[in-house]
N, C-alpha and C positions, 0 to 999 in steps of 0.2 A: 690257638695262639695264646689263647689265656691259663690254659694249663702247663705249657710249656713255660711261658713266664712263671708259675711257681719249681717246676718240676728242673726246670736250666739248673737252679742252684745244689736238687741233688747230685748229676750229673757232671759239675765242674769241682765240686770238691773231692778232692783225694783222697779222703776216706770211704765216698760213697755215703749209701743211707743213713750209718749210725752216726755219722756224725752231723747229721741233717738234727736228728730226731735231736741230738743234743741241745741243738737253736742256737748253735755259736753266730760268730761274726760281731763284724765291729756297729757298728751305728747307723753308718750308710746302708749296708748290705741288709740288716734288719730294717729298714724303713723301707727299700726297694722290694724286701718280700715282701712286707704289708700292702705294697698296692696289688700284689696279685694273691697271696694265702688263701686257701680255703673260696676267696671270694670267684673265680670259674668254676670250683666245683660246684658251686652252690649254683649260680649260674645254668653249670651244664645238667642239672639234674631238675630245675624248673622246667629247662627246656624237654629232658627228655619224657616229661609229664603231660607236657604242652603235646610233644608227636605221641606218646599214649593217647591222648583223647582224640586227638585226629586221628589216629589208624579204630578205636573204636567207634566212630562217626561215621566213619566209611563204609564199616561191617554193618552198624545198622541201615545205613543206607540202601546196601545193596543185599539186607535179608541175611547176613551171614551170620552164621554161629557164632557168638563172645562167651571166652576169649577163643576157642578156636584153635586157626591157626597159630594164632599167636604165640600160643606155648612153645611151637618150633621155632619162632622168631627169637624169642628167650632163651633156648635152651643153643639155639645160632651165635646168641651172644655172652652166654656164659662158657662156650669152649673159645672162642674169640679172645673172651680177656683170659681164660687159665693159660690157652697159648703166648699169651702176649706177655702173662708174667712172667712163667717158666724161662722164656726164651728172650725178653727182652727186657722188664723196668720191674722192679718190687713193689711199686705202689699204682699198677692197673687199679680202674674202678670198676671196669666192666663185669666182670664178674658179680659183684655189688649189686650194679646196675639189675642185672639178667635176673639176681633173686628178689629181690625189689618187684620189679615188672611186673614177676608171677604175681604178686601180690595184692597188686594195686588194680591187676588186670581183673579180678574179682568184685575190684570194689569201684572199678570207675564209670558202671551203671549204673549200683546202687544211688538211692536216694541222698537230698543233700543231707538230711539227718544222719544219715548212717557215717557217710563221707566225712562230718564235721565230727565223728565220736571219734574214728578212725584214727585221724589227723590227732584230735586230742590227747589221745592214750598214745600213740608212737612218740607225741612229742614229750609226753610226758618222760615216758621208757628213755626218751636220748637225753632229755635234761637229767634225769636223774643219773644214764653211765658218767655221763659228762661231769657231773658235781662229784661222783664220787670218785673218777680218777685223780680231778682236779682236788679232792683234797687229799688222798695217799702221794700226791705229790708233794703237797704244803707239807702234809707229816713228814715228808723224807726229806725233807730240803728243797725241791723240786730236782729232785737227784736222778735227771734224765741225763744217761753219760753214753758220750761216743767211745767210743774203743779203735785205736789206729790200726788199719791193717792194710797190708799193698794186695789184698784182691783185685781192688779197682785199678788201681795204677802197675803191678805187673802180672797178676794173674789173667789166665785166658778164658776165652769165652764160654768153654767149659767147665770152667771152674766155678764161675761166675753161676750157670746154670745146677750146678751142682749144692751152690751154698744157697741158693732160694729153694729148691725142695729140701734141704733139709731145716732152714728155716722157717718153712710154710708158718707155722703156727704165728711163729713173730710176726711176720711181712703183711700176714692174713687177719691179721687183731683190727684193723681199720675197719671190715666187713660188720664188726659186733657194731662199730657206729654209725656207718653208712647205711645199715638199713632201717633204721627207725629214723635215721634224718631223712632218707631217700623216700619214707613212706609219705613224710608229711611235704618232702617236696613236691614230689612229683603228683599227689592231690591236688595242692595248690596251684599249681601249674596250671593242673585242667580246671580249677574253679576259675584262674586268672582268663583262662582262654574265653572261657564262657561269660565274662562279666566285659567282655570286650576290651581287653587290654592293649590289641592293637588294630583297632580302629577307633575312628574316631570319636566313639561314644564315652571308649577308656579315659580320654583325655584328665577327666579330674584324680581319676585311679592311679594315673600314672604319673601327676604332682604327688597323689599321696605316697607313691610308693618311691618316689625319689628322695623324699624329704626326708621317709622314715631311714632308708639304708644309708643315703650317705649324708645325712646333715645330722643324724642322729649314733646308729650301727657305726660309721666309719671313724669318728674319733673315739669312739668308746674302743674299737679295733686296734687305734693305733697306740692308746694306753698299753692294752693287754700284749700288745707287739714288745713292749720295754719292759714289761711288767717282771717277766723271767720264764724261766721252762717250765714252772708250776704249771704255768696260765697257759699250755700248750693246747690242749682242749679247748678250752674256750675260743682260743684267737683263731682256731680251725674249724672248729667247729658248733661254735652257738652267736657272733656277731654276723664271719662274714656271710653265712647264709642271707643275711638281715640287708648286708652292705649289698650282694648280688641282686637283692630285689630291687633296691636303688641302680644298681645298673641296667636293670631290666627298664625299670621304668623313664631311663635318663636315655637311653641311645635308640627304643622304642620312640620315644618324641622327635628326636635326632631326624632317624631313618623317614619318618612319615612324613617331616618337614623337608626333606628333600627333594627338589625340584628337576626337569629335566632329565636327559640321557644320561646315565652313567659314566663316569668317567672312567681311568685307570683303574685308580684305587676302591672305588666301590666294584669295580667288576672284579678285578680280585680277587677280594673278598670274597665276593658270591663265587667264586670258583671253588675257594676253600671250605666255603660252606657244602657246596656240590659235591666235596669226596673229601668229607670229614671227618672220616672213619680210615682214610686210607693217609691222611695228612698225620694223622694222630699216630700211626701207627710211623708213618715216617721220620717226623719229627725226632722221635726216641732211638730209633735206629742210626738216625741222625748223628746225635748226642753222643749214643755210646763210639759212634767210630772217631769223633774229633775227641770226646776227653777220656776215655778208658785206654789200659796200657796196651791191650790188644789190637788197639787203632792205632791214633796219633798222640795219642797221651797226653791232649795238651792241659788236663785236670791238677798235672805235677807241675810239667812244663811251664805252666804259667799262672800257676798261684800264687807266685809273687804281684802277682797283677791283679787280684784279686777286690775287690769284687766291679775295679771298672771294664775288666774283658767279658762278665758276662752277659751282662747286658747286650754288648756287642754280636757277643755270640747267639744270643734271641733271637735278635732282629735280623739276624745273618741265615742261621736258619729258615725264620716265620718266609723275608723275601725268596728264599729256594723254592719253598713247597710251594710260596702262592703261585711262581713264576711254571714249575714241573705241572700245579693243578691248570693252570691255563693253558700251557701246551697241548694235556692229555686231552682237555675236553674239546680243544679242537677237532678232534676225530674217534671219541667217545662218547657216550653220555652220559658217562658216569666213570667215579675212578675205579681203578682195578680195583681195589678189596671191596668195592659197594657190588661191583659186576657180579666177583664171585660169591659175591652173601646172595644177592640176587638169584644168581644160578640154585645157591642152596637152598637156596629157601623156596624156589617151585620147583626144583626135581622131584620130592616125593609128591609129586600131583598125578593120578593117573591120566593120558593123554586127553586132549579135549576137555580137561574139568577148568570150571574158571579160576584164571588167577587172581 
């Protein structure tokens, strides 16, 4: 839900990506990107550190090889996102993610000394692409420029497919920062896990970590949100990392504080959470059939309306999938794309071996 709220506003304008990367819009529309920018990804990449330390806890638990099988879980989730971009969104992470993984997968036994050098040096590596893009911007004016084109609004879906492989190199340049941030997230993640972040011992951890992201990260965020397209780095990628830890630590207290059965809307959620790989995967499929010209087009359609239809259009979506994941798991246990990663991921097992 929370990537979609950044990723909605590629998907509703008429130009598509490049005029994303621009960072137009008027005031509103920039202040409503800032409450999602950058801040799910960062988010989703604590968290995906957080289930790296769990799936290696497990392995030690039960004697297995680290990392193992893991590497086919990685290499499961790096043709996952190559398919997903080819064939659906230009700025998948997963792919990202799955080289990341290998990486971290190495290092999330090692000792905390080794873990704490690690962290330091990637984050150094991202501070410094990050300073140096963000200043050949200031040198050029922050001269990030969209280009008009009716791919999105009337070319077809295979053309569409057609202009992300021959873009790869453009579309793919986010990878060069996603992985030295993805290193020191998803460290972090598993150091968060381990210091008790969600139980109740975290409790002081998770004052500090709300205070620091959004009492401190989050207006510094929304500076850099106005600041102009120089600051485009930055406001993606060096605050709201900062600001997701404050979200971690603010709906972490939330959730733990919550009393009795579940209602509606927490169970939901937890459904969405339950096939959130196949929600993500929906979402976008979503998107392109209501705003690209090969659906419903309503990208041109209604940009006149812009930017109070998309919001609408978020929440319009976010209620579909929670309401399709509720149904499905009535009589699954998992969503489709979880089932058949599932499938994929123990088929090379010879029979009888444990999974």
């Amino acid at each position: 839900m929370g990537t979609l709220a950044s990723n909605i506003w590629i998907f509703t304008d008429p130009n598509g990506p490049a005029n994303f990367l621009a960072l137009g819009g008027g005031v509103v529309e920039r202040f409503l990107l800032f409450l999602s920018n950058g801040k799910f990804l960062g988010l989703l990449t604590l968290l995906f550190g957080i289930g790296l330390e769990l799936q290696y806890r497990s392995a030690v638990r039960k004697g297995l090889k680290w990392p193992g099988r893991y590497l086919w879980r990685a290499t499961l989730l790096f043709v996952e996102g190559a398919l997903h971009y080819v064939l659906v969104f230009e700025f998948d992470v997963l792919m990202g993610y799955a080289i990341t993984s290998v990486v971290v997968a190495y290092l999330i036994g090692r000792s905390d000394r080794v873990i704490r050098g690690w962290m330091i040096g990637a984050g150094a590596v991202h501070i410094l692409l990050v300073t140096l893009l963000t200043a050949a911007l200031l040198a050029g004016g922050g001269a990030v420029t969209g280009t008009a084109t009716g791919l999105y609004t009337e070319g077809g879906w295979p053309d569409q497919v057609a202009a992300r492989l021959q873009n790869l190199a453009v579309y793919r340049s986010e990878l060069i920062l996603i992985i030295p941030m993805g290193t020191v997230l998803f460290l972090l993640g598993a150091r968060l896990l381990r210091a008790g972040v969600f139980d109740e011992r975290g409790a002081a951890l998770r004052r500090r970590l709300t205070v620091l992201g959004l009492g401190v990260a989050a207006p510094l965020n929304l500076v850099t949100t106005f600041a102009g397209p120089a600051w485009f780095a930055v406001d993606r990628y060096i605050l709201p990392p900062l600001v997701a830890l404050g979200l971690l630590g603010l709906i972490t207290s939330i959730v733990l504080g919550l009393r009795g059965e579940p209602g509606p809307v927490r169970t939901a959620v937890t459904n969405v959470g339950r096939t959130a790989l196949s929600c993500y995967v929906l979402q976008n499929l979503i998107a392109c059939a209501l705003c690209y010209g090969w659906g419903l087009g309503l990208a041109a359609e209604l940009d006149w309306l812009r930017p109070w239809w998309v919001p609408a259009a978020w929440a319009g979506i976010c209620l579909l999938f929670a309401a399709l994941a509720s149904l499905w798991l009535r009589r699954f246990p998992r969503g489709p794309l979880e089932l058949a990663w599932q499938w994929a991921y123990q088929a090379p097992l010879p029979s009888g071996a444990v999974r």
